[in-house]
VEXDOBA-322217 format. One record per residue (C-alpha): x negated, y negated, z; residue in one letter; residue number from 1. Coordinates in nm, 4 decimals, padded with zeros to 6 digits. Layout:
<mikes>
          X          Y          Z   rest    nr
          X          Y          Z      a   NUM
...
</mikes>
This chain:
<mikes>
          X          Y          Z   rest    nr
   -05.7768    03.3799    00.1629      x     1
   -05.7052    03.3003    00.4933      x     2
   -05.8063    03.1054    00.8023      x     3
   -05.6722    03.0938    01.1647      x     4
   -05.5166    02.7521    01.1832      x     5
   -05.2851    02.7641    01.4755      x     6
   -05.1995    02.4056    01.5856      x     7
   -05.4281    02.2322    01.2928      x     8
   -05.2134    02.3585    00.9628      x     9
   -04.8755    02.3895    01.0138      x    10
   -04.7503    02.4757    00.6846      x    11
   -04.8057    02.8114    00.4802      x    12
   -05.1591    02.7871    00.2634      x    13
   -05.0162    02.7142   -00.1136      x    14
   -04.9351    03.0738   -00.2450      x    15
   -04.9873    02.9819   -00.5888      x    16
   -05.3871    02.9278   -00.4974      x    17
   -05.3817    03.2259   -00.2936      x    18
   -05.4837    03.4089   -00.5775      x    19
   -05.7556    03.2589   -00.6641      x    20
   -05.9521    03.3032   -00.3508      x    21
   -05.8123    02.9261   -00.2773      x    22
   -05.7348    02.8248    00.0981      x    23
   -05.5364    02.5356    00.0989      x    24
   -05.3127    02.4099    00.2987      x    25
   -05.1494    02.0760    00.4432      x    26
   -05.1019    01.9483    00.7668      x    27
   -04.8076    01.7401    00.9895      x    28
   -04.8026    01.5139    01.2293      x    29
   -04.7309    01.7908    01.4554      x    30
   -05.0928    01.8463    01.4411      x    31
   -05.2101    01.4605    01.4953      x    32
   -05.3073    01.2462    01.2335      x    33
   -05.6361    01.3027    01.1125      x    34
   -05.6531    00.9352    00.9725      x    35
   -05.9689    00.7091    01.0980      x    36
   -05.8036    00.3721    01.1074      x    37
   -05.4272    00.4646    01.3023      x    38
   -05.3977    00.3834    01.6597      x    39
   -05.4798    00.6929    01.8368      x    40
   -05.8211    00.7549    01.9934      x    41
   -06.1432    00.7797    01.8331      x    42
   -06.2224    01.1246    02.0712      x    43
   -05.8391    01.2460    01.9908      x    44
   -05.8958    01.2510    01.5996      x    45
   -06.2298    01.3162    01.5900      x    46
   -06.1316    01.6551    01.7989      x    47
   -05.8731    01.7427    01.5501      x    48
   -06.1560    01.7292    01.2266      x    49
   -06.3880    01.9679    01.4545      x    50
   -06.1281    02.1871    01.5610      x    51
   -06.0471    02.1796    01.1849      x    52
   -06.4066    02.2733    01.0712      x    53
   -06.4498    02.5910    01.3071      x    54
   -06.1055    02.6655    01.1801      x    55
   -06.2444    02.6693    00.8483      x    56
   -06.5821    02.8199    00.9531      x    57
   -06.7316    03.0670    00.8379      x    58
   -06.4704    03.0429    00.5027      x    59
   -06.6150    02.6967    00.4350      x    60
   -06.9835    02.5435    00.6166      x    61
   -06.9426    02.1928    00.4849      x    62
   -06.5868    01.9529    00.4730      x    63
   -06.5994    01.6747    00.2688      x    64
   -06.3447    01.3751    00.3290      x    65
   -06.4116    01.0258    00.2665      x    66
   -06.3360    00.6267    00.3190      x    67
   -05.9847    00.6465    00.0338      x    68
   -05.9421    00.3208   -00.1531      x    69
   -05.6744    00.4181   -00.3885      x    70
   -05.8593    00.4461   -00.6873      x    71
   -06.0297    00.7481   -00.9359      x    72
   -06.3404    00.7917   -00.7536      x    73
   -06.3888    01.1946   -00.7312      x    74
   -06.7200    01.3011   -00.5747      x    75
   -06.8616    01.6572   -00.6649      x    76
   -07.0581    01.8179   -00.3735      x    77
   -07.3080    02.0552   -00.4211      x    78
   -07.4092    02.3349   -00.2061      x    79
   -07.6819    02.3499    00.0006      x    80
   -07.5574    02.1505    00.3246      x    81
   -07.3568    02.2079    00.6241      x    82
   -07.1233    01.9614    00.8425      x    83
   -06.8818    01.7357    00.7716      x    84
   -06.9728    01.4404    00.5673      x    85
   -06.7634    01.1809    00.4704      x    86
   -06.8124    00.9754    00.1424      x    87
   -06.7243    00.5718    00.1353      x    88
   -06.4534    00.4872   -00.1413      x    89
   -06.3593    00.7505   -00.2968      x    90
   -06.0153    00.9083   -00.3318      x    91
   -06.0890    01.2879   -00.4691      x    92
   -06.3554    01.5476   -00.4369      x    93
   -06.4775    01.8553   -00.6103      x    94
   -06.6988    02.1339   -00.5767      x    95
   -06.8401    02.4035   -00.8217      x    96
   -06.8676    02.6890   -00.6049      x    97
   -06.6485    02.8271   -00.2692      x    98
   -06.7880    02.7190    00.0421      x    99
   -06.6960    02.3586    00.0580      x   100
   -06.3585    02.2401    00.1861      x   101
   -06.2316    01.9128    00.0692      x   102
   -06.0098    01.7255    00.2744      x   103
   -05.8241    01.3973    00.2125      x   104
   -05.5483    01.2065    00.3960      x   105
   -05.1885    01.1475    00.2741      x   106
   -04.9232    00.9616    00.4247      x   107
   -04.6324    00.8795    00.1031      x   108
   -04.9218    00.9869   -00.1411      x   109
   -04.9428    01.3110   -00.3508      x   110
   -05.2414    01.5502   -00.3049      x   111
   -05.3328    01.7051   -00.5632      x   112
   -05.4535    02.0687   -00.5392      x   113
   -05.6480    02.1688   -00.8879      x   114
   -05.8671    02.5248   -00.9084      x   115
   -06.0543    02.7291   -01.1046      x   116
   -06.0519    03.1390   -01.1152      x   117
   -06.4080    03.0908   -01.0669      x   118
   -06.3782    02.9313   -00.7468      x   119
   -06.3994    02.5467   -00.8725      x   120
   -06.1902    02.2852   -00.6695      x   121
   -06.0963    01.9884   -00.7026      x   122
   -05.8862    01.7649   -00.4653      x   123
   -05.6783    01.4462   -00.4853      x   124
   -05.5015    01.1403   -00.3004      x   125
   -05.2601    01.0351   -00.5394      x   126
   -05.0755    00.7451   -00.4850      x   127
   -04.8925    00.5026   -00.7331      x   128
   -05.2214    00.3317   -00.7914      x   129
   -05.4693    00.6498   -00.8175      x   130
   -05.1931    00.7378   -01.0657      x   131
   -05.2366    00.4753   -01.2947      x   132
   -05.5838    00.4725   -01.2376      x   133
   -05.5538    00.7911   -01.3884      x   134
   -05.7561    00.9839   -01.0840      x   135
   -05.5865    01.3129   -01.1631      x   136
   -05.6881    01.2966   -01.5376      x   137
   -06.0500    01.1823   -01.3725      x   138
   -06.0378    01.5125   -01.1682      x   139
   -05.9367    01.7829   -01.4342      x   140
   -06.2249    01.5978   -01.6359      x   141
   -06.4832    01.6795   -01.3699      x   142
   -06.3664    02.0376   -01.3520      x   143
   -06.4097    02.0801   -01.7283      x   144
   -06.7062    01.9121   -01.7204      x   145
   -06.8137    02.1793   -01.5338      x   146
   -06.7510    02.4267   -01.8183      x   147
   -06.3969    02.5361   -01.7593      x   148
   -06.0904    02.4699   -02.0316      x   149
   -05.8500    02.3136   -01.8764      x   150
   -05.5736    02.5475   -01.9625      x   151
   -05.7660    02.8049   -01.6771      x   152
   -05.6781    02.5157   -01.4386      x   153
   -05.4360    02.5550   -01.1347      x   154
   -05.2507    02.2460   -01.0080      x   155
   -05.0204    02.2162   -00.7193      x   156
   -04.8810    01.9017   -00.5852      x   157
   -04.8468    01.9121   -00.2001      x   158
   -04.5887    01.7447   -00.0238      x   159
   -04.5000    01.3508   -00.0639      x   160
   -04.2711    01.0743    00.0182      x   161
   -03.9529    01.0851   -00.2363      x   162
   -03.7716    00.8174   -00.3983      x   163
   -03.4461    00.8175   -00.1551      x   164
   -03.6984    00.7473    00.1180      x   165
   -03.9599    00.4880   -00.0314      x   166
   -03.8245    00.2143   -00.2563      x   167
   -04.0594    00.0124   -00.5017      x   168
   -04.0917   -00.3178   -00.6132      x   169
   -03.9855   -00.3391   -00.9924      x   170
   -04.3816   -00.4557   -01.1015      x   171
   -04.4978   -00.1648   -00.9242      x   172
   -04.2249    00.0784   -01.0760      x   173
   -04.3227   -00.0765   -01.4065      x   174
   -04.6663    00.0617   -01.3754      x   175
</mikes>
């Protein structure tokens, strides 16, 4: 699956996903920060998310993205609207069915990129404290709880800060 990203995505959709009918992809700050509370104009970075969504459309009618609070909060959409909504606190989404992109903003966090053969997806900010909030075991619950063993699931981890180039404090490596 495919969408024409030029300028918005500027790194190959995961080929793993591919497969599975799965577009996703991540973006650099070639492309502008998509982030709501950075420095650069409200117009500028509001631009880039509607450039992103007719990107997307007609692949995908509604993005989700919301407020992150680095916690285990994952949201399930449901079909049946179109636009861009964006959820307060809350750090992963899912859907049941194609037609929804998810969206969330990374900086030295992990997304996490978990589907379905049937077209379920499920996306994730993981950072050190998601982790040990456990918000990736929270999202491969909500995709079983939709029906699906978890041995059917797909998980890629998408780019992140590594440990040469972000050092921790020894209570938070602890955790």
């Amino acid at each position: 699956m495919s969408a024409n990203l030029p300028g918005i995505a500027n790194t190959e959709p995961v080929a793993e996903l591919a497969p599975l009918g799965v577009l996703a992809f991540t973006t650099t700050r070639a492309a502008g920060t998509f982030g709501t509370s950075g420095d650069d104009p409200v117009h500028a970075v509001l631009g880039r998310w509607d450039a992103l969504r007719g990107a997307l459309d007609p692949l995908a009618r509604r993005l989700a993205s919301a407020s992150q609070v680095h916690g285990a909060r994952v949201v399930v959409h449901a079909p049946g609207w179109e636009g861009w909504l964006r959820v307060a606190a809350a750090d992963g989404h899912a859907a049941r069915e194609p037609g929804t992109a998810l969206a969330v903003t990374i900086a030295d966090c992990v997304p996490v990129f978990i589907a379905h053969p049937s077209g379920s997806v499920a996306l994730l900010h993981s950072g050190w404290r998601g982790t040990v909030a456990r918000i990736v075991e929270t999202g491969i619950a909500t995709l079983t709880g939709f029906g699906h063993a978890a041995a059917e699931l797909h998980v890629h981890l998408g780019p992140a800060i590594c440990g040469r180039c972000y050092e921790v404090s020894p209570d938070v490596l602890a955790q």
